[in-house]
C-alpha positions as CSV (number, residue, x, y, z in Angstrom):
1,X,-13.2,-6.0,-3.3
2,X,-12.7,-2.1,-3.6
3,X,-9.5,-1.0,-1.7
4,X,-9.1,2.4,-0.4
5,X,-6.0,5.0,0.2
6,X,-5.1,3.8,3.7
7,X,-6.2,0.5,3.9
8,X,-3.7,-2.0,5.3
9,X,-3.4,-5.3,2.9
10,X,-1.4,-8.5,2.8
11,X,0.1,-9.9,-0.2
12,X,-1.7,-13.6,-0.1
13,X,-0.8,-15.1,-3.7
14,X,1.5,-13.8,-6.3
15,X,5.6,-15.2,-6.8
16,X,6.8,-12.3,-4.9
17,X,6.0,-10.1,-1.2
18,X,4.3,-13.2,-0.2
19,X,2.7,-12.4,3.5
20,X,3.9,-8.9,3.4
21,X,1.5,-6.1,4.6
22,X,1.3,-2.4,4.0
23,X,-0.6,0.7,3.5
24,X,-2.0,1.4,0.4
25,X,-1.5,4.5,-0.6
26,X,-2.6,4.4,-4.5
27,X,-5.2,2.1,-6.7
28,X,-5.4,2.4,-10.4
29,X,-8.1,0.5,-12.7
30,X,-6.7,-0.1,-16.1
31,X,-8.3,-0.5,-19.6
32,X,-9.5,-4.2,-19.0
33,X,-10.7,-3.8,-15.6
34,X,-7.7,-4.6,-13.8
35,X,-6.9,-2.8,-10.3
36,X,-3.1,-2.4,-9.4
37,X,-2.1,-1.0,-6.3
38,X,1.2,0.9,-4.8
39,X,1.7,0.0,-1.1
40,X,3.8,0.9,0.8
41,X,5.3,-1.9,2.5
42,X,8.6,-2.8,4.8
43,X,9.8,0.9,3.4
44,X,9.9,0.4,-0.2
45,X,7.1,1.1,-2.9
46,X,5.9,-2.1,-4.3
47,X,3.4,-2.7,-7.2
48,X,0.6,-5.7,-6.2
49,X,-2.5,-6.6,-8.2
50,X,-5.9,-6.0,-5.9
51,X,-7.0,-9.9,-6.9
52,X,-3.6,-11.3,-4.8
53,X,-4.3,-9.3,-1.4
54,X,-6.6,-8.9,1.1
55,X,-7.9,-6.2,4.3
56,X,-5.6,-7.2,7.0
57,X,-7.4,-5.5,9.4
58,X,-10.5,-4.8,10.3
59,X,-9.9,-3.8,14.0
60,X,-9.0,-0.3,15.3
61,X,-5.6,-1.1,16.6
62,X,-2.2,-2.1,14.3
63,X,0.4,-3.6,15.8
64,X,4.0,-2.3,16.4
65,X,5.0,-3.7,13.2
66,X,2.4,-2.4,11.1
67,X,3.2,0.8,12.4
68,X,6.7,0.8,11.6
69,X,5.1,1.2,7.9
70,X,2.7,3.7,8.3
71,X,3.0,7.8,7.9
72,X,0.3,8.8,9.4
73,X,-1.4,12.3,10.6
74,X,0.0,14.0,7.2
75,X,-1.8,16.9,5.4
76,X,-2.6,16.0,1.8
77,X,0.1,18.5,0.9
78,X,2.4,17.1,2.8
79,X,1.6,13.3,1.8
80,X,1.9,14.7,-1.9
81,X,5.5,15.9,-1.7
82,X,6.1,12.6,0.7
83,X,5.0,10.8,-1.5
84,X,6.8,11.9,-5.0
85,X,9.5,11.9,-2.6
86,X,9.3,8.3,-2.5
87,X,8.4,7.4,-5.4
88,X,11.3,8.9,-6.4
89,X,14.0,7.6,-4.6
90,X,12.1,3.8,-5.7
91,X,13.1,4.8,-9.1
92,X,16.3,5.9,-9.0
């Protein structure tokens, strides 16, 4: 399955995040083929592989929850400073 930028996922296998969703907001193939993902999720930056989640939605409305996670309406500018921002304050 090919995720995109955006998409809204939920962690289905995997020790950790089980059942959590968020927004993808970054997707990077490795050497070996391997896709890894940053979502966005429950306000922290977390780090799943694309084989343990799935599209949660495929409808046109998210629910009050899901919205709690998402950023939306952002320039790309402003998502990149948002988002260094973030990534960021994960790290330190």
């Amino acid at each position: 399955m090919i995720f995109k930028i955006g998409d809204l996922v939920r962690k289905k296998r995997g020790s950790s995040d089980l059942g959590q969703t968020g927004v993808v907001f970054e997707v990077v193939t490795n050497a070996v083929g391997i896709s890894i993902m940053k979502v966005l999720s429950e306000n922290r930056i977390r780090t799943w592989y694309s084989e343990h989640v799935m599209i949660e939605l495929e409808e046109n409305e998210l629910s009050d929850e899901q919205l709690e996670n998402v950023c939306g309406g952002m320039s790309p500018v402003t998502f990149s400073k948002w988002r260094a921002e973030v990534l960021n304050n994960a790290k330190g």
